[in-house]
C-alpha positions, -999 to +999 in steps of 0.1 A: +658-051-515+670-058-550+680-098-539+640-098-528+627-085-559+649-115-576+637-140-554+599-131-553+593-117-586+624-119-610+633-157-610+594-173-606+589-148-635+613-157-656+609-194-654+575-190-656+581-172-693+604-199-705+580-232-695+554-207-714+570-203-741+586-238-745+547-249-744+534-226-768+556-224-791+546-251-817+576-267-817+569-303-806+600-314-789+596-284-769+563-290-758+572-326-750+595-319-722+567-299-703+539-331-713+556-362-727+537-376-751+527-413-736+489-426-755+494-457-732+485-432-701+454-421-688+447-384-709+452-367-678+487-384-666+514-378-692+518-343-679+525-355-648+556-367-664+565-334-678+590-310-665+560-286-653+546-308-629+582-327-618+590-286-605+558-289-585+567-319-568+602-307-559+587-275-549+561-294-525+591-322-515+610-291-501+584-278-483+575-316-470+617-317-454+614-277-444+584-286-422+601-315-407+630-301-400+616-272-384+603-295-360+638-292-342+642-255-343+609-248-318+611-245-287+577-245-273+551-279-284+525-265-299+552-248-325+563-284-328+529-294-334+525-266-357+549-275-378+546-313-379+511-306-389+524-282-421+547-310-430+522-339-432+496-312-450+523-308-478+530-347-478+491-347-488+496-319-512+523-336-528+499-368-529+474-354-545+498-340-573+508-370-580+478-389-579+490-412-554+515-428-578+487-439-598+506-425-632+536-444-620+520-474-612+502-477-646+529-467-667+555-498-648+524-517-651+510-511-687+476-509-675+453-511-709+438-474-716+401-492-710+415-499-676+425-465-661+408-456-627+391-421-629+390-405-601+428-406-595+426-376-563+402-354-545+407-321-561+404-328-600+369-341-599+336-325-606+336-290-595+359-290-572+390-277-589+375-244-593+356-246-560+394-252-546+413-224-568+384-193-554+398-208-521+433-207-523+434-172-545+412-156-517+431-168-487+466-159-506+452-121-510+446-125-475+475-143-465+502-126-488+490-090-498+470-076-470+485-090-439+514-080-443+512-048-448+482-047-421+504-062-399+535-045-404+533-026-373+522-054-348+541-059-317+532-095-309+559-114-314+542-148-323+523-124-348+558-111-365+567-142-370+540-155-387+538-124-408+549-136-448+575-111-458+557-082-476+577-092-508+552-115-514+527-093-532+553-093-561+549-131-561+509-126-564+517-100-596+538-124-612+511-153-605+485-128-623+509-118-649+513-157-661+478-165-656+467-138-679+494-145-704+491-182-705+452-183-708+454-158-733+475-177-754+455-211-752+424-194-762+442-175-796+448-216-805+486-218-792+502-251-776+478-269-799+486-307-790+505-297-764+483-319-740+474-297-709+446-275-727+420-282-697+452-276-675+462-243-682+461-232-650+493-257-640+517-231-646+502-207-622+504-234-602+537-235-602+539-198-587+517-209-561+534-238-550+569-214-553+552-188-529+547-214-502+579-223-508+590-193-494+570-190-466+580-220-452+618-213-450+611-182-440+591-197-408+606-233-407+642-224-411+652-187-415+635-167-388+640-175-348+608-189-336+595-174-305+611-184-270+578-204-262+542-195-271+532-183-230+567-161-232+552-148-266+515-144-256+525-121-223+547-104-241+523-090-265+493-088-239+520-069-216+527-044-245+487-041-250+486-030-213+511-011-214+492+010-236+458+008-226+477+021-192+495+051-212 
């Protein structure tokens, strides 16, 4: 129990607190190692070159080679399926974080400030960022918190594993805790000139993108997948009769 508590709400925690407090502290040369100051960039892509965002993509990267190599592990296609399907999800994840290299490609290429494109992804335009965060904080309640404790007593195998480990509520309290603290901060005028103002909500990100993390080694690599999906499915319906018969 005590390695889990580490794992889910200890060491996102406490990184969490330091990348917080490197930001807010004032101290520029701090600051600059979450968002490097580059004026050549478009406003929104020196961050991306910060160490805040660079623990994204690894975060996403791992999840990308988890999915993939989870491929092997199943036995039955549509787990196969399954997980090639969670792998090329995260490739777009990890696309869209990095705005389809479109930092990368105008920082090699000195592309004049004048000259930027604007609408560098899908989710960070117009409304829907916030449209997109209400998404992903509801289905992570669902996903994280209540299932499984609502599931903890399910005797379907395919269900079981599925099931995140119930650890992962800490997680959500940690992601809540650095929220809170770093929003709080930004609005009593800390981090001024610290470049991610509008972008706050990047080191919550972090969590989120940690949390998934987890999930998929737990699924991809750690746990035994079921035998095949039909061996799973009548095992669970012949449990369900089995009691409907009792």
């Amino acid at each position: 129990m005590r390695k889990k508590v580490i794992i889910y709400f200890v060491a996102p925690l406490a990184v969490s607190l330091v990348l917080i407090g490197m930001y807010f502290s004032g101290i520029e040369s701090l600051q600059r190692i979450i968002t490097p100051h580059m004026p050549n960039l478009h406003p929104n892509s020196a961050r991306e070159f910060g160490l805040l965002e660079n623990l994204q993509n690894i975060l996403l990267i791992a999840m990308c080679a988890m999915a993939f190599l989870g491929i092997r592990r199943q036995t039955w296609r549509l787990g196969k399926a399954a997980m090639a399907g969670l792998g090329l999800f995260s490739v777009f994840i990890l696309l869209e974080e990095i705005d389809y290299g479109l930092h990368f490609y105008e920082w090699i290429m000195n592309v004049p400030p004048g000259e930027h494109v604007e609408e560098r992804n899908l989710h960070n335009f117009g409304k829907r960022t916030n449209r997109i965060k209400q998404l992903v904080d509801i289905c992570m309640v669902l996903i994280f918190v209540i299932s499984p404790f609502a599931l903890a007593k399910t005797r379907k195998p395919l269900v079981r594993y599925l099931t995140p480990d119930r650890f992962s509520a800490l997680t959500i309290i940690c992601m809540l805790i650095v929220r809170t603290l770093a929003h709080q901060l930004n609005d009593r005028g800390f981090g001024v000139g610290g470049g991610i103002v509008k972008n706050i909500s990047e080191f919550r990100e972090l969590i989120t993108y940690y949390l998934f993390t987890l999930y998929v080694f737990e699924i991809a690599i750690r746990r035994a997948p079921p035998g095949s999906y039909a061996e799973a499915v009548s095992s669970a319906t012949t449990g369900e009769n089995a009691s409907d018969e009792a």
